[in-house]
C-alpha positions as CSV (number, residue, x, y, z in Angstrom):
1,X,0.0,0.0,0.0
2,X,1.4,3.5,-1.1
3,X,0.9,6.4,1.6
4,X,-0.4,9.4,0.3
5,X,2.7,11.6,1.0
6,X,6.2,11.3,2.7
7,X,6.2,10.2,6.5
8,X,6.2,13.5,9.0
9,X,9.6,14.3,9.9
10,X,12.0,14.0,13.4
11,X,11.7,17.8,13.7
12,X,7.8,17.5,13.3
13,X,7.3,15.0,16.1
14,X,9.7,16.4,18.2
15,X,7.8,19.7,18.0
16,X,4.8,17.9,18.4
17,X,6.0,16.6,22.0
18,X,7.8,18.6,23.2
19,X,4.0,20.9,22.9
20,X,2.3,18.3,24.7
21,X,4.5,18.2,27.4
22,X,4.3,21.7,27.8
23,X,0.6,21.5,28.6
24,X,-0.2,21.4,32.4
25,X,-2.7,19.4,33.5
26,X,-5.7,21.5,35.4
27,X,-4.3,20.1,39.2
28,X,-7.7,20.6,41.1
29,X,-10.0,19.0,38.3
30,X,-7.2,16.1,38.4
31,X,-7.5,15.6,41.9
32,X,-11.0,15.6,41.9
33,X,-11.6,12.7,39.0
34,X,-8.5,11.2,40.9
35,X,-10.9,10.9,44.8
36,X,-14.3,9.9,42.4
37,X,-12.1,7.2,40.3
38,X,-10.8,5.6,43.9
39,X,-14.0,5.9,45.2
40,X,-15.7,3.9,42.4
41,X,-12.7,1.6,42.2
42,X,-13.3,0.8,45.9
43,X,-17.3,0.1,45.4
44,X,-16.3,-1.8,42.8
45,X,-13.7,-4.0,44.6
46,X,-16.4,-4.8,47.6
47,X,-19.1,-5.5,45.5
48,X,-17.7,-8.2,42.8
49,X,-16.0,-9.9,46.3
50,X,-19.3,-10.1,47.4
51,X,-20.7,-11.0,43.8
52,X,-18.2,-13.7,42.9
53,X,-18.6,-15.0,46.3
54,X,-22.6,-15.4,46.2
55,X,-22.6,-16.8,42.8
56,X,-19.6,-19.7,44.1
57,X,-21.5,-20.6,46.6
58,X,-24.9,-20.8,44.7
59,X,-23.3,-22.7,42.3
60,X,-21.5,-25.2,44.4
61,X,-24.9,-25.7,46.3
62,X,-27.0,-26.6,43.8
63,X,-24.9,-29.0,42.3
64,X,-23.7,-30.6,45.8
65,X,-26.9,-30.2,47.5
66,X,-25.8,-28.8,50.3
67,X,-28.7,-26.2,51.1
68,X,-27.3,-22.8,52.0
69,X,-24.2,-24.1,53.9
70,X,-21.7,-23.5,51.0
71,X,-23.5,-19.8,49.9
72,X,-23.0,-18.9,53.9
73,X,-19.4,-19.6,53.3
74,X,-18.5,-18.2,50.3
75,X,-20.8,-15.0,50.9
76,X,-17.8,-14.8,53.7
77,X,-14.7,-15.3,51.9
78,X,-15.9,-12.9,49.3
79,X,-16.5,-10.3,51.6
80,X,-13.2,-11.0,52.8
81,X,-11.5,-11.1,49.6
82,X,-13.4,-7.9,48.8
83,X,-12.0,-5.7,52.1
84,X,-8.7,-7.1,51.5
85,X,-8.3,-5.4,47.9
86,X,-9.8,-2.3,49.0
87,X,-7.0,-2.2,51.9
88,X,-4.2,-3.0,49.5
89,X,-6.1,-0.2,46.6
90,X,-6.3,2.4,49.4
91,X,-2.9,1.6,51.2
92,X,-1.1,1.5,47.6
93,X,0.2,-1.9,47.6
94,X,-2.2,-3.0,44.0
95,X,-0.5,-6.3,42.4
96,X,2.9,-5.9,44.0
97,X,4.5,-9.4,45.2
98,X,4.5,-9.9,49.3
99,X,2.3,-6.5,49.1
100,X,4.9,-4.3,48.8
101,X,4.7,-0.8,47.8
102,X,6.5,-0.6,44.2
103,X,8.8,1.9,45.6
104,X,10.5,0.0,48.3
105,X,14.1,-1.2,48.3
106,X,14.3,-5.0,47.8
107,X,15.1,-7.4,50.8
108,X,18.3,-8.4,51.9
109,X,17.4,-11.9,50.8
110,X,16.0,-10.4,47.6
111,X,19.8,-9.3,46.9
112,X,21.4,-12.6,47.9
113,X,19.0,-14.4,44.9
114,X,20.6,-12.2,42.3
């Protein structure tokens, strides 16, 4: 496939960034959307916990035929796993390994594996 004309120079993109990074961001909108986004995120987290928990044990009931003892249970460990990623999205941690902040030196041990 031929392009219509020749591909935009260096020079052009460079302009082109170096004008986007010039642009600063509107700080008190940004920390606005920033509380409503972590405040969503955090409904969010406790309500699938609670969601994936009610629908395990539902499922595992009616096909064990255990009544409601299993959907007691998991209606538990889902609200559980629920609070627990809302304390590692509010406290910073997200996916790190050992629940770790990101920014944290590695362990001694860490260093001896290297």
């Amino acid at each position: 496939m031929e392009e219509d004309g020749p591909p935009p120079s260096l020079k052009d993109l460079e302009n082109r960034l170096s004008r986007a990074r010039a642009r600063k961001p509107q700080e008190g909108r940004r920390a606005e959307s920033s509380a409503v986004g972590q405040a969503f995120r955090i409904a969010a987290e406790l309500v699938s916990g609670l969601l994936v928990g009610l629908a395990a044990g539902w499922f595992l009931d009616r096909w064990l035929g255990t009544g409601p003892w299993l959907l007691i249970v998991f209606f538990f460990l889902g609200a559980a796993a629920g609070i627990l990623n809302v304390y590692r999205a509010t406290k910073g941690y997200g996916l790190a390994v050992g629940y770790k902040k990101r920014d944290q030196p590695p362990d001694e041990d860490e260093e001896e594996l290297k």
